[in-house]
PyMOL CGO cylinders between C-alpha atoms (Angstrom):
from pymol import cmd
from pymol.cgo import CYLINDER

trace = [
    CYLINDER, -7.96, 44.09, -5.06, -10.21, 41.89, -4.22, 0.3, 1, 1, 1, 1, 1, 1,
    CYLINDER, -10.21, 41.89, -4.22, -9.09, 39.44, -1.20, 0.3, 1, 1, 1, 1, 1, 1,
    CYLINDER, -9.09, 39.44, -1.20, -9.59, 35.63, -1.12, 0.3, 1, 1, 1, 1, 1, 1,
    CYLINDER, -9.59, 35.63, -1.12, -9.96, 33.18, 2.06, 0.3, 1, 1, 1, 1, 1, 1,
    CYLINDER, -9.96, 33.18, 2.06, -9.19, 29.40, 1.22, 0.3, 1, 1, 1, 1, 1, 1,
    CYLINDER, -9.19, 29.40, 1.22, -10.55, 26.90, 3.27, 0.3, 1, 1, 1, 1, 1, 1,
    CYLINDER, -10.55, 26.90, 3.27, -9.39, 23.38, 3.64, 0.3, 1, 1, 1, 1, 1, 1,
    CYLINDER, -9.39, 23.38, 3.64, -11.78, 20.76, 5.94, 0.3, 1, 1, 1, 1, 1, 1,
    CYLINDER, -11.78, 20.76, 5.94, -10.16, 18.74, 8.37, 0.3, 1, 1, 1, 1, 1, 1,
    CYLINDER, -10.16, 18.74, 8.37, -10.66, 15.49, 6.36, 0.3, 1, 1, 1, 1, 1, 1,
    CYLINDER, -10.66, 15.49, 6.36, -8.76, 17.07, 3.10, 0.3, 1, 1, 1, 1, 1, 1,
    CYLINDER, -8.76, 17.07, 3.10, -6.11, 18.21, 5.87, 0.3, 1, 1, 1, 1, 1, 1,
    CYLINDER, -6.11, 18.21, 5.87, -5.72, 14.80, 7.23, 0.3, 1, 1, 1, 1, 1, 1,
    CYLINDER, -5.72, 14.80, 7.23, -4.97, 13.33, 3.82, 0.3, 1, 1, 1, 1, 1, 1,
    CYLINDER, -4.97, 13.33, 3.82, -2.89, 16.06, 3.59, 0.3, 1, 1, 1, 1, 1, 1,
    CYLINDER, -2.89, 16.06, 3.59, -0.41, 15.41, 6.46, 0.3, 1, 1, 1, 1, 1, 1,
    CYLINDER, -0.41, 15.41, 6.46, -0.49, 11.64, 5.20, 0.3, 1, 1, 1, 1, 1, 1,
    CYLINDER, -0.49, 11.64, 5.20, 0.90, 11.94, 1.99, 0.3, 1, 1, 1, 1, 1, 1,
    CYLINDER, 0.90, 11.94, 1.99, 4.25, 10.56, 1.55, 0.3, 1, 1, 1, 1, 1, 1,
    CYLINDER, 4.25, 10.56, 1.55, 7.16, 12.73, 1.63, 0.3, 1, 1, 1, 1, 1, 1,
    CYLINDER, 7.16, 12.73, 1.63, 10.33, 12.65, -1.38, 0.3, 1, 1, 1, 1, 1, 1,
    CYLINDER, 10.33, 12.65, -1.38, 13.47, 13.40, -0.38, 0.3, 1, 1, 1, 1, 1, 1,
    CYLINDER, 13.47, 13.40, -0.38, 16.45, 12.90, -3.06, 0.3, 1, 1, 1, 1, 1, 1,
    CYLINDER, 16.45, 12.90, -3.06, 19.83, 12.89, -1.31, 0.3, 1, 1, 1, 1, 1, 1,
    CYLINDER, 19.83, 12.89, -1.31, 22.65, 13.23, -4.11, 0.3, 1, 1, 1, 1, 1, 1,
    CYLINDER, 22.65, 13.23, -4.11, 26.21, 13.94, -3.96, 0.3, 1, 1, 1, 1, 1, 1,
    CYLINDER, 26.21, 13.94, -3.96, 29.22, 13.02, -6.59, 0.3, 1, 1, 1, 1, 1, 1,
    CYLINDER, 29.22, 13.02, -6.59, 30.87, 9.71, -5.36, 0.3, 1, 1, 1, 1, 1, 1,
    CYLINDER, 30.87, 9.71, -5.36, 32.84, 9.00, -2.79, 0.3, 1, 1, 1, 1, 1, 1,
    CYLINDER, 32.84, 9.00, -2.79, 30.92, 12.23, -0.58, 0.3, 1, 1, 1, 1, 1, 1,
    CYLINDER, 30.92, 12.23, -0.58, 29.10, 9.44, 1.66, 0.3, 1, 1, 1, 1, 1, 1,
    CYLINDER, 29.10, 9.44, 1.66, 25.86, 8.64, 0.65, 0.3, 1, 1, 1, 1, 1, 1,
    CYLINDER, 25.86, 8.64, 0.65, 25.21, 5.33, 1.81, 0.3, 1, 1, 1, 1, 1, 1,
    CYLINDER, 25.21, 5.33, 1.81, 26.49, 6.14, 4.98, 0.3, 1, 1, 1, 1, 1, 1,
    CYLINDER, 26.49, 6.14, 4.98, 24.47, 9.40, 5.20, 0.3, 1, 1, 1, 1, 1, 1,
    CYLINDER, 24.47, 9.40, 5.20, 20.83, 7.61, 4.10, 0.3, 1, 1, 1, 1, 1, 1,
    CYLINDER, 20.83, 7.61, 4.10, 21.69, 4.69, 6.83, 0.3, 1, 1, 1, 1, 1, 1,
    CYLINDER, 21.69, 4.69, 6.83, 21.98, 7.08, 9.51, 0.3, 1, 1, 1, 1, 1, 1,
    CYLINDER, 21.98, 7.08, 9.51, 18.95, 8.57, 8.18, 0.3, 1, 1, 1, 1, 1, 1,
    CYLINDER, 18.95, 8.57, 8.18, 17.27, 5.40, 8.22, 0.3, 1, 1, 1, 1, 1, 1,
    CYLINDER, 17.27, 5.40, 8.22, 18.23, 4.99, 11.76, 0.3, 1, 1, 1, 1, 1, 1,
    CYLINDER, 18.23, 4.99, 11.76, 16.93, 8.34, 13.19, 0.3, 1, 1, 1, 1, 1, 1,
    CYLINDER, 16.93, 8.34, 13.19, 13.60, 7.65, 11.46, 0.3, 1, 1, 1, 1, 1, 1,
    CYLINDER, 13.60, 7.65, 11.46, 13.41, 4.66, 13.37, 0.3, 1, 1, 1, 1, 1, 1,
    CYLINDER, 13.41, 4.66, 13.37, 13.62, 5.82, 16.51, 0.3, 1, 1, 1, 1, 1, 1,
    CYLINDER, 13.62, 5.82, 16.51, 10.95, 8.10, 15.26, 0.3, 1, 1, 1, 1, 1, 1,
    CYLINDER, 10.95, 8.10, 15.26, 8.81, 5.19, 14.34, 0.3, 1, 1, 1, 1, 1, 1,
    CYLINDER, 8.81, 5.19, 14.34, 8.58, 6.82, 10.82, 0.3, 1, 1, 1, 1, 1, 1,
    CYLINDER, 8.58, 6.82, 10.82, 8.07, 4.88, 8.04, 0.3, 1, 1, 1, 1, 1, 1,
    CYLINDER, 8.07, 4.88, 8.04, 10.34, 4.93, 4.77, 0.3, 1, 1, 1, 1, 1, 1,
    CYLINDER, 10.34, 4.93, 4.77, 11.65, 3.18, 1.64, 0.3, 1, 1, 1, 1, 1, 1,
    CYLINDER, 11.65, 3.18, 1.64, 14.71, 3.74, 0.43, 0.3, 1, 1, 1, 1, 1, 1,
    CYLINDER, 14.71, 3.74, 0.43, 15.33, 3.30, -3.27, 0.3, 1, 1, 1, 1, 1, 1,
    CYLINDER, 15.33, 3.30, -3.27, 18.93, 3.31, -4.93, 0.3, 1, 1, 1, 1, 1, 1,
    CYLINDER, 18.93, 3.31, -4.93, 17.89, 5.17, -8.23, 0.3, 1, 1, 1, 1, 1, 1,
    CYLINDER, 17.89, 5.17, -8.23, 21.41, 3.38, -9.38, 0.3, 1, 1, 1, 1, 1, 1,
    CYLINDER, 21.41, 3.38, -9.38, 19.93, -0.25, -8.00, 0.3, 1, 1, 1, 1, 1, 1,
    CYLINDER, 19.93, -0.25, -8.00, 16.78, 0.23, -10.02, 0.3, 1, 1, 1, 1, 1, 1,
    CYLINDER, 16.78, 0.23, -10.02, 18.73, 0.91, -13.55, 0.3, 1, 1, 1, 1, 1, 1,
    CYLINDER, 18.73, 0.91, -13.55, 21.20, -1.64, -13.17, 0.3, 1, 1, 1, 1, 1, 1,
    CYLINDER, 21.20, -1.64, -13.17, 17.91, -4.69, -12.59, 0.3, 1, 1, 1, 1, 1, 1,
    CYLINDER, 17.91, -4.69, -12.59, 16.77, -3.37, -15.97, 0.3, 1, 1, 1, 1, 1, 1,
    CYLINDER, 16.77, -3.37, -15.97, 20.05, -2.79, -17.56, 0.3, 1, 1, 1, 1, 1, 1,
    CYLINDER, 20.05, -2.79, -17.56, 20.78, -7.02, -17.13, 0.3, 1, 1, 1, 1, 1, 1,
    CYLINDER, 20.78, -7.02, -17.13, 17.38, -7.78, -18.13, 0.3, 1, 1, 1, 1, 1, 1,
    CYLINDER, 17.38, -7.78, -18.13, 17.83, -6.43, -21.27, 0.3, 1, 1, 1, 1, 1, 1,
    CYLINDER, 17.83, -6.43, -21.27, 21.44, -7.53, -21.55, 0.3, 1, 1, 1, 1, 1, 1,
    CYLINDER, 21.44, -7.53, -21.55, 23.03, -4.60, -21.58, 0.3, 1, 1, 1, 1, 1, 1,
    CYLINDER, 23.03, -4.60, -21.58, 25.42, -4.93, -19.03, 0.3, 1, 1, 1, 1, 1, 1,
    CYLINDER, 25.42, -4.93, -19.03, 26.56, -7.44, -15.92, 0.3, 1, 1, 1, 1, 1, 1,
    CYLINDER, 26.56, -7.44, -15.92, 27.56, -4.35, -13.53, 0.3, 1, 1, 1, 1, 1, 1,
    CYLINDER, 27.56, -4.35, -13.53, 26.49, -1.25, -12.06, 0.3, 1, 1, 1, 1, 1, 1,
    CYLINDER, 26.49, -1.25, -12.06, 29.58, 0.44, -12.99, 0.3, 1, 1, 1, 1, 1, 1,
    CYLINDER, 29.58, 0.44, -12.99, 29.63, -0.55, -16.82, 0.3, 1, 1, 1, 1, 1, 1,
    CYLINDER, 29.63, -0.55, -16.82, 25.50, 1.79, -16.60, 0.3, 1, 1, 1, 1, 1, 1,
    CYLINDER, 25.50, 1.79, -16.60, 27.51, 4.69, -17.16, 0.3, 1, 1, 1, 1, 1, 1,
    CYLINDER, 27.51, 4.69, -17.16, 29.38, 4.17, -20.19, 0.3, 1, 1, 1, 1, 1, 1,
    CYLINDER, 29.38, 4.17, -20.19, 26.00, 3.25, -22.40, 0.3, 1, 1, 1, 1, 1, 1,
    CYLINDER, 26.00, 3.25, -22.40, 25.02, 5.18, -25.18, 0.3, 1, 1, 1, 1, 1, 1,
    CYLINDER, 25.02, 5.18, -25.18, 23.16, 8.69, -23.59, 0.3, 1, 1, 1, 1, 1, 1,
    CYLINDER, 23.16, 8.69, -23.59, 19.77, 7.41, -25.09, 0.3, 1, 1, 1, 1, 1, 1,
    CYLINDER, 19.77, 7.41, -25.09, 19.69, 4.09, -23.85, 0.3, 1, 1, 1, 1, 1, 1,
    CYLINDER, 19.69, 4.09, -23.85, 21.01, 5.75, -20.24, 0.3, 1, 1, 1, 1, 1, 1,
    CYLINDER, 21.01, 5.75, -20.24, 17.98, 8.25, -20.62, 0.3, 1, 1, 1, 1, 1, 1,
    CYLINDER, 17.98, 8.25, -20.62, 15.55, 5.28, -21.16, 0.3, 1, 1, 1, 1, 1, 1,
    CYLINDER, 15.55, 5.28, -21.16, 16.78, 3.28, -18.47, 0.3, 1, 1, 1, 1, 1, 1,
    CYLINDER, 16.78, 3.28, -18.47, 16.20, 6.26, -16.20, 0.3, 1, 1, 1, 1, 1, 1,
    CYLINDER, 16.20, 6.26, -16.20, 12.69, 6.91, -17.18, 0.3, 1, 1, 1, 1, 1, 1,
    CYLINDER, 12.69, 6.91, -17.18, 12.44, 2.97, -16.01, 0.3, 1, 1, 1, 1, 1, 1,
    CYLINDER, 12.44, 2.97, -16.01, 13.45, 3.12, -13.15, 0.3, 1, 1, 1, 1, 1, 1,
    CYLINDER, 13.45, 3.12, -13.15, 12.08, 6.55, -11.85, 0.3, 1, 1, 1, 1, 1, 1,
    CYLINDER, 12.08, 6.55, -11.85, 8.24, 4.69, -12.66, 0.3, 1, 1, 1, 1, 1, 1,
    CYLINDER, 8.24, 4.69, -12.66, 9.44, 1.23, -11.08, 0.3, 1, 1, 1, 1, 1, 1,
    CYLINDER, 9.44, 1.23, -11.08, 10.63, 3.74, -7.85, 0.3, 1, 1, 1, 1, 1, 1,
    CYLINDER, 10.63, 3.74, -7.85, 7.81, 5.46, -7.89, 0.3, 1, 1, 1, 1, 1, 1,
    CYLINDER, 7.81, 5.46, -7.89, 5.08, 2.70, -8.03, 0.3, 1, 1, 1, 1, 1, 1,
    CYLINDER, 5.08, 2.70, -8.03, 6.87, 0.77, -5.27, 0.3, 1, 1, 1, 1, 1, 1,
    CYLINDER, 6.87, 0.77, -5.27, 7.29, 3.70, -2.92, 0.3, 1, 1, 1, 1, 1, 1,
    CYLINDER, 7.29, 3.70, -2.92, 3.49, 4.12, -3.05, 0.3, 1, 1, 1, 1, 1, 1,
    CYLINDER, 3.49, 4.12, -3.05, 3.10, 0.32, -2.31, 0.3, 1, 1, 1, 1, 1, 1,
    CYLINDER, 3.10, 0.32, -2.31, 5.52, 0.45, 0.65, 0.3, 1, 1, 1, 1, 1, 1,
    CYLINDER, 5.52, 0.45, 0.65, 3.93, 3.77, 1.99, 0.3, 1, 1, 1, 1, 1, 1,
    CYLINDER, 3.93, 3.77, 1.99, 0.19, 3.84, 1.08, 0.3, 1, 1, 1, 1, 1, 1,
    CYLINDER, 0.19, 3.84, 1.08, -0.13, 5.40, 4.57, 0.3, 1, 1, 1, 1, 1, 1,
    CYLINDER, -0.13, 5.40, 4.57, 2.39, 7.92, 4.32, 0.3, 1, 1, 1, 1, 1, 1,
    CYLINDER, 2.39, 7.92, 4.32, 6.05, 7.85, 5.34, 0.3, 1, 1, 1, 1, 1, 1,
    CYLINDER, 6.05, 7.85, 5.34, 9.33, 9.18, 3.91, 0.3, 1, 1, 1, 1, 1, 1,
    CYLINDER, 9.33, 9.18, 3.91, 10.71, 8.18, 0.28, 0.3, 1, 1, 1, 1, 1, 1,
    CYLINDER, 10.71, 8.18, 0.28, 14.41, 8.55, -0.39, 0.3, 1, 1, 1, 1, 1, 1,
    CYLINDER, 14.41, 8.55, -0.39, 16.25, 8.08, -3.12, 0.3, 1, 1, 1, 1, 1, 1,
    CYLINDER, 16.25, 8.08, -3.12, 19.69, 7.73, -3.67, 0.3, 1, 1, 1, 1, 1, 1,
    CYLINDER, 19.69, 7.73, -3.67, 21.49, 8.79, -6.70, 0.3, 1, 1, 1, 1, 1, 1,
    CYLINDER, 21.49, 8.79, -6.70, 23.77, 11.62, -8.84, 0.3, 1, 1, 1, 1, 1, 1,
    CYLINDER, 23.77, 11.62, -8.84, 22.56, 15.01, -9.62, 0.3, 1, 1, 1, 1, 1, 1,
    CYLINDER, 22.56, 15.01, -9.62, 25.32, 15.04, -12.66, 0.3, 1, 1, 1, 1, 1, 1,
    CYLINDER, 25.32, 15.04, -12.66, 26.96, 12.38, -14.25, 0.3, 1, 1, 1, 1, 1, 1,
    CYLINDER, 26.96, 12.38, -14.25, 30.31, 12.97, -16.13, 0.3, 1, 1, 1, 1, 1, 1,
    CYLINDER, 30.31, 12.97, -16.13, 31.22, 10.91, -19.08, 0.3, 1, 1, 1, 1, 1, 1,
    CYLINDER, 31.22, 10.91, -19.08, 33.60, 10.99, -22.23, 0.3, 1, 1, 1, 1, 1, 1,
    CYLINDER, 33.60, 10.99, -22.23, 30.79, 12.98, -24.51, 0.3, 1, 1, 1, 1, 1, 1,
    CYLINDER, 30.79, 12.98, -24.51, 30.13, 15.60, -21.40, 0.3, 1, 1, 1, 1, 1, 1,
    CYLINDER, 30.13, 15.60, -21.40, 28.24, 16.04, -18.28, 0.3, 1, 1, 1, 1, 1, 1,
    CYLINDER, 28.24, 16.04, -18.28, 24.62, 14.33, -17.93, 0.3, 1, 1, 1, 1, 1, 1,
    CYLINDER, 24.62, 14.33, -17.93, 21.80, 15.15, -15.84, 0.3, 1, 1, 1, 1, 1, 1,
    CYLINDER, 21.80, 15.15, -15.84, 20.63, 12.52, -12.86, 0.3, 1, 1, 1, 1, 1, 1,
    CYLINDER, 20.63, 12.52, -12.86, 17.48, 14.26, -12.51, 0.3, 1, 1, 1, 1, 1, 1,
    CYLINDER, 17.48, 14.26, -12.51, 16.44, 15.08, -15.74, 0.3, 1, 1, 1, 1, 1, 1,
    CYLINDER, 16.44, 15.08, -15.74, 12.78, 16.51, -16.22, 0.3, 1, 1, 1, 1, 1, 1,
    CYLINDER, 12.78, 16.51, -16.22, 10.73, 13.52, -17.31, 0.3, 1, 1, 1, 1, 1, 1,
    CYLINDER, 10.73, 13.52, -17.31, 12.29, 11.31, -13.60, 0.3, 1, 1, 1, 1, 1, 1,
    CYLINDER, 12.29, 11.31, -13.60, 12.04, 14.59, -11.58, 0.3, 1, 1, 1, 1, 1, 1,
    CYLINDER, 12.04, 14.59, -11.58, 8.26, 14.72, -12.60, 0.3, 1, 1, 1, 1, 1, 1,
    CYLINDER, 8.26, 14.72, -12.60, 7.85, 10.74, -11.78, 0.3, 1, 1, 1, 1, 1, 1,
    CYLINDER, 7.85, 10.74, -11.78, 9.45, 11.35, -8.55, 0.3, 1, 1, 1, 1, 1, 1,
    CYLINDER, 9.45, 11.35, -8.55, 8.15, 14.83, -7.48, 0.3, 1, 1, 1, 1, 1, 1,
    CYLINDER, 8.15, 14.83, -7.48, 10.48, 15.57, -4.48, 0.3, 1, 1, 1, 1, 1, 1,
    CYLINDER, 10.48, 15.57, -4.48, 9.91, 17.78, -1.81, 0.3, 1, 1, 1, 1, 1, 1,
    CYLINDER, 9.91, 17.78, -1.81, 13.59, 18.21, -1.16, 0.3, 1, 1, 1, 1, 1, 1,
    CYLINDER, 13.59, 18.21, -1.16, 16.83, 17.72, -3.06, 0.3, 1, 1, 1, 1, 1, 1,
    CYLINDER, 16.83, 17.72, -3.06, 19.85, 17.03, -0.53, 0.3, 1, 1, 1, 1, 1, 1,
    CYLINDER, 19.85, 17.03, -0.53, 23.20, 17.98, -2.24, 0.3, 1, 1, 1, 1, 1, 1,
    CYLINDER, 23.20, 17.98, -2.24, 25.78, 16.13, 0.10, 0.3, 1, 1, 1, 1, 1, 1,
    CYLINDER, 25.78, 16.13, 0.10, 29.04, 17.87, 0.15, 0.3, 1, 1, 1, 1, 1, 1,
    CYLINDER, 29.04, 17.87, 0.15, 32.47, 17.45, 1.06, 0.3, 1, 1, 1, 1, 1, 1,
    CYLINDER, 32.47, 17.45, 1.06, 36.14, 18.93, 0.61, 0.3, 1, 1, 1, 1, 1, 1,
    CYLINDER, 36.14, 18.93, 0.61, 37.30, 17.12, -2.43, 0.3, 1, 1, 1, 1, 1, 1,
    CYLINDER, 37.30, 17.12, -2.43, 40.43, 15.52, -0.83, 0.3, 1, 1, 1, 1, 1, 1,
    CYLINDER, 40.43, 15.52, -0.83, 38.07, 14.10, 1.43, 0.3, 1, 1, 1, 1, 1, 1,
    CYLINDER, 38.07, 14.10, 1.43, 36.25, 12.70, -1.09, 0.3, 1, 1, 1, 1, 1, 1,
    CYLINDER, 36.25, 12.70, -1.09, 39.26, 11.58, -3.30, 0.3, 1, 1, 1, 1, 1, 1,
    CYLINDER, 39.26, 11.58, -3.30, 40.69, 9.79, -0.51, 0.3, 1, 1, 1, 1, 1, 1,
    CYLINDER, 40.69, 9.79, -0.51, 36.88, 8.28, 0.22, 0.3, 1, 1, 1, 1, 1, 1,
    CYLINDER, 36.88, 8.28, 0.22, 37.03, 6.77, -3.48, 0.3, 1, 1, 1, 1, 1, 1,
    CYLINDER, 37.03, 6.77, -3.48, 40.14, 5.96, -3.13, 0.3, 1, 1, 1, 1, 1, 1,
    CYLINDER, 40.14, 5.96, -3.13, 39.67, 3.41, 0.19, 0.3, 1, 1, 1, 1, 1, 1,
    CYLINDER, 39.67, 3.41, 0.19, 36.54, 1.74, -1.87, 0.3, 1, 1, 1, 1, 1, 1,
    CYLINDER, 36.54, 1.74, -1.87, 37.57, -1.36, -3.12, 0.3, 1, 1, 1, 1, 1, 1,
    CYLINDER, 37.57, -1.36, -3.12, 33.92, -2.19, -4.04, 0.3, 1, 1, 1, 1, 1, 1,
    CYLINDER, 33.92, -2.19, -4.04, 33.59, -0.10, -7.01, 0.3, 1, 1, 1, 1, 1, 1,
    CYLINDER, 33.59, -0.10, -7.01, 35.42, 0.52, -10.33, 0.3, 1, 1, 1, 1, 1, 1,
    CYLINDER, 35.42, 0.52, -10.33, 36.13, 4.16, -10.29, 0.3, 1, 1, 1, 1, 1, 1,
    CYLINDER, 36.13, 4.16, -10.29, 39.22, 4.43, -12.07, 0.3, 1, 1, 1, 1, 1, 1,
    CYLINDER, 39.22, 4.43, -12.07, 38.16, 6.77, -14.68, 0.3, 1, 1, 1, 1, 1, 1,
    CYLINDER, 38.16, 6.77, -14.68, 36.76, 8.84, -11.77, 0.3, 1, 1, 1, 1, 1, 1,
    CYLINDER, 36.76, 8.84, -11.77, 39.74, 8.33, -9.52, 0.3, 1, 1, 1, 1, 1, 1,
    CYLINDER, 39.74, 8.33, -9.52, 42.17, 9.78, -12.68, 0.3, 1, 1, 1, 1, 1, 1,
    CYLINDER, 42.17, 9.78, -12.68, 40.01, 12.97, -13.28, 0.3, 1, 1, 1, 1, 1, 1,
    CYLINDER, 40.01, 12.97, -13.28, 41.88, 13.96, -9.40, 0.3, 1, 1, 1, 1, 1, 1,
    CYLINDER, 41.88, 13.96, -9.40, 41.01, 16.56, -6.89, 0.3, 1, 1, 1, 1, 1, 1,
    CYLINDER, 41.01, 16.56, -6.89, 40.37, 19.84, -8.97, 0.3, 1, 1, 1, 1, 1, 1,
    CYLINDER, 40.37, 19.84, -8.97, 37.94, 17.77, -11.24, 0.3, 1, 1, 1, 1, 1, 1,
    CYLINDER, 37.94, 17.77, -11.24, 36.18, 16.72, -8.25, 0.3, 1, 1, 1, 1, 1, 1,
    CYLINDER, 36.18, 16.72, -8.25, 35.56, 19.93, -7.45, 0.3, 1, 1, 1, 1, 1, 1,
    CYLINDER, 35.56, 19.93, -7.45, 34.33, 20.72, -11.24, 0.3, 1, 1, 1, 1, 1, 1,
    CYLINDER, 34.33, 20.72, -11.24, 31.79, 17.66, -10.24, 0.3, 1, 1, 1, 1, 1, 1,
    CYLINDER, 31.79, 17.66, -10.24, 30.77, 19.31, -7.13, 0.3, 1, 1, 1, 1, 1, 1,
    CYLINDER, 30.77, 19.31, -7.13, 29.86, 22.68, -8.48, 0.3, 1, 1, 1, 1, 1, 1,
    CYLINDER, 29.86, 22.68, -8.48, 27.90, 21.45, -11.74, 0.3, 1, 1, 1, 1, 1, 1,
    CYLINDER, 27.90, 21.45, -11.74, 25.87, 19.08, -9.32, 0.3, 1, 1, 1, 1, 1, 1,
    CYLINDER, 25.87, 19.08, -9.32, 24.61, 21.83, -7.27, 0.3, 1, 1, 1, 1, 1, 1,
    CYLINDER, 24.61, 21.83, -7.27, 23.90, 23.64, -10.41, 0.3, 1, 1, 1, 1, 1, 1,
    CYLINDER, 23.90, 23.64, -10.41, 21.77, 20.23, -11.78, 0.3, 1, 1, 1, 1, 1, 1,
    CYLINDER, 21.77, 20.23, -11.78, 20.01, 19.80, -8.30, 0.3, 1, 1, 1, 1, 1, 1,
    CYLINDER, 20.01, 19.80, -8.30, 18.75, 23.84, -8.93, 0.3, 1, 1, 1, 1, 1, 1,
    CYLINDER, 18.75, 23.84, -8.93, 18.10, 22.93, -12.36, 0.3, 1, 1, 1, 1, 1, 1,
    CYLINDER, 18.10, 22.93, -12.36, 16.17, 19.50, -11.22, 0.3, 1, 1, 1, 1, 1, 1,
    CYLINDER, 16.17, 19.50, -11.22, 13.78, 21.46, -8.58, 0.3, 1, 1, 1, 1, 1, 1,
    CYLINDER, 13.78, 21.46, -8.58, 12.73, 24.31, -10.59, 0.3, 1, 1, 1, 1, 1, 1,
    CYLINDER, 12.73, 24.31, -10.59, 10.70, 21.27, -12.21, 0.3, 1, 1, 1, 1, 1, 1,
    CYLINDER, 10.70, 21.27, -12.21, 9.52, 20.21, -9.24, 0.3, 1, 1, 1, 1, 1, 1,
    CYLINDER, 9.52, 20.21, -9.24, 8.83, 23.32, -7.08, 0.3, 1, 1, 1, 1, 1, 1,
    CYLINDER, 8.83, 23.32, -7.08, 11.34, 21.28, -4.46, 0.3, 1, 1, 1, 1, 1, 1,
    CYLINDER, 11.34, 21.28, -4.46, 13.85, 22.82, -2.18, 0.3, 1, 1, 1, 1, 1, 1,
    CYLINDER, 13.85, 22.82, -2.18, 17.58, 22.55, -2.06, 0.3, 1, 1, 1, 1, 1, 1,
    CYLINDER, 17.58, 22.55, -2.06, 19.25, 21.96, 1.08, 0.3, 1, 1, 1, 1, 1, 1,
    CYLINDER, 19.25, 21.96, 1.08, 23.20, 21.89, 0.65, 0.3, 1, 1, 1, 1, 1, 1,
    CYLINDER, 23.20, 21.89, 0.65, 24.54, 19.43, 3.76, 0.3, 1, 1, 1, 1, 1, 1,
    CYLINDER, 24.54, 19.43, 3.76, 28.24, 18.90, 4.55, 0.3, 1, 1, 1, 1, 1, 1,
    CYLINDER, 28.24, 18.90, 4.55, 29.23, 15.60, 5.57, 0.3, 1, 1, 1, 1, 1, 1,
    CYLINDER, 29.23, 15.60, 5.57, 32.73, 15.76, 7.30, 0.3, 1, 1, 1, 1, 1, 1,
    CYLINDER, 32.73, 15.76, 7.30, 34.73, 12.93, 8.29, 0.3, 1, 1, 1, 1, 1, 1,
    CYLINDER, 34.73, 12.93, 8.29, 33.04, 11.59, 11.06, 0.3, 1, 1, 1, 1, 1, 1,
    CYLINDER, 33.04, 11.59, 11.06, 29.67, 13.32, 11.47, 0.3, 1, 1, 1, 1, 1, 1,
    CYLINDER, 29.67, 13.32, 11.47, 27.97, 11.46, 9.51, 0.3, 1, 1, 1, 1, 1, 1,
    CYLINDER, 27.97, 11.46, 9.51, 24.91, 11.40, 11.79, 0.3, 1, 1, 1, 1, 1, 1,
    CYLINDER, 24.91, 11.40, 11.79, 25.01, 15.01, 12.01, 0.3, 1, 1, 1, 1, 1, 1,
    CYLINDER, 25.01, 15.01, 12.01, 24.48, 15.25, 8.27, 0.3, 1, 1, 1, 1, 1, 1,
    CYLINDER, 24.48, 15.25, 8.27, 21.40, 13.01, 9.15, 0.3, 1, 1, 1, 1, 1, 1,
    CYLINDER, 21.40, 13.01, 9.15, 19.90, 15.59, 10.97, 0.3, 1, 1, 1, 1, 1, 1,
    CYLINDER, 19.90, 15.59, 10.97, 20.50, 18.44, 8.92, 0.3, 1, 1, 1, 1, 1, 1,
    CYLINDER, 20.50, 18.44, 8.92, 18.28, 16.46, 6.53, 0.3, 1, 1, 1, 1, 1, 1,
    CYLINDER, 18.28, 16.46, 6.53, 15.61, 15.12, 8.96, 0.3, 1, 1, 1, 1, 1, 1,
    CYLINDER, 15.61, 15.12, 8.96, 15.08, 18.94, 10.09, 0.3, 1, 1, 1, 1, 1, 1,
    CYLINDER, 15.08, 18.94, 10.09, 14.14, 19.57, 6.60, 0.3, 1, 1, 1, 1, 1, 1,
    CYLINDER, 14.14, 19.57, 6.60, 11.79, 16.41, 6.45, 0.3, 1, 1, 1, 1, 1, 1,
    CYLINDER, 11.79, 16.41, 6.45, 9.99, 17.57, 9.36, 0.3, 1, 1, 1, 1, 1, 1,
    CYLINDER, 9.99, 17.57, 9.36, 8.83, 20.80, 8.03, 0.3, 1, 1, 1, 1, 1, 1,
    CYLINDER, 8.83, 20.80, 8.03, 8.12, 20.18, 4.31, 0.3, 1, 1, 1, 1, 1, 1,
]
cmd.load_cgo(trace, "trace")
């Protein structure tokens, strides 16, 4: 068989090791998220690494009230599945365009948002193939918890409107949990990205943090 050498010159290298970096960190709600990314956010601070952090959730509601659909982020998941699917598409180019904006000289892009989405006509992808290939990760997070931790997380959030969430109860979350690991597979065979399961108990917070940022630093 005949062998091959490849051989990359310094200056292709260099713009190599600048390139900005995707990491999508999902996780059914109530597992943490938020609290997750902003320790995240911290330790790449004290890293001096750049970053933008896009709520995937943030960037569908903008276009969801320009267009009139709806006046919060909560009422997003009970459109129609094609006008959810378009609104997705939307915001995975609007993400994508800014992130290369804020990091034209490399840095860390993270997104926050769902891996699966349950509603009354079944379960949806979040990362369906046409935003995974706008995105392009290098690494999908699945955050993870024990679902009483997470019921009793939704439960203590008085700033969102779960209660069709919060009546599903504990062994649904669990149903939630599995088919999003099974969606963040599905997502990254499109991409070639990894999957990097990270527990976030009570408390350690930071600690799921740095599961993820040992990832970042060798993708």
């Amino acid at each position: 068989m005949e062998s091959r050498t490849f051989c990359f010159s310094n200056n292709y290298l260099g713009e190599f090791r600048m390139e900005m970096k995707t990491v999508i960190i999902t996780g059914v709600p109530g597992v943490g998220k938020t609290t997750v990314i902003g320790e995240l956010s911290n330790l790449l601070k004290e890293r001096g690494i750049s970053y933008f952090i896009a709520n995937f959730g943030d960037f569908m509601l903008k276009s969801a009230i320009s267009e009139g659909l709806v006046t919060s982020r909560d009422q997003i998941r009970k459109l129609s599945h094609r006008l959810q699917v378009k609104l997705q598409g939307i915001a995975a180019r609007e993400i994508a365009n800014e992130a290369r904006k804020q990091l034209a000289n490399g840095g860390i892009l993270i997104v926050d948002t769902h891996a699966i989405v349950k509603t009354s006509t079944g379960y949806w992808p979040g990362l369906p193939s046409h935003v995974v290939e706008e995105l392009n990760p290098d690494v999908i997070a699945v955050l993870e918890a024990s679902a009483e931790e997470i019921y009793r997380r939704q439960s203590e959030d008085r700033t969102r409107d779960r209660k069709d969430i919060q009546e599903r109860g504990i062994e649904e979350i669990r149903e939630l949990m599995l088919y999003a690991r099974v969606a963040a597979i599905s997502s990254a065979v499109v991409s070639g990205a990894s999957v990097l399961q990270v527990l976030n108990e009570r408390g350690k917070a930071r600690e799921a943090a740095e599961t993820i940022l040992r990832v970042i630093d060798v993708i």
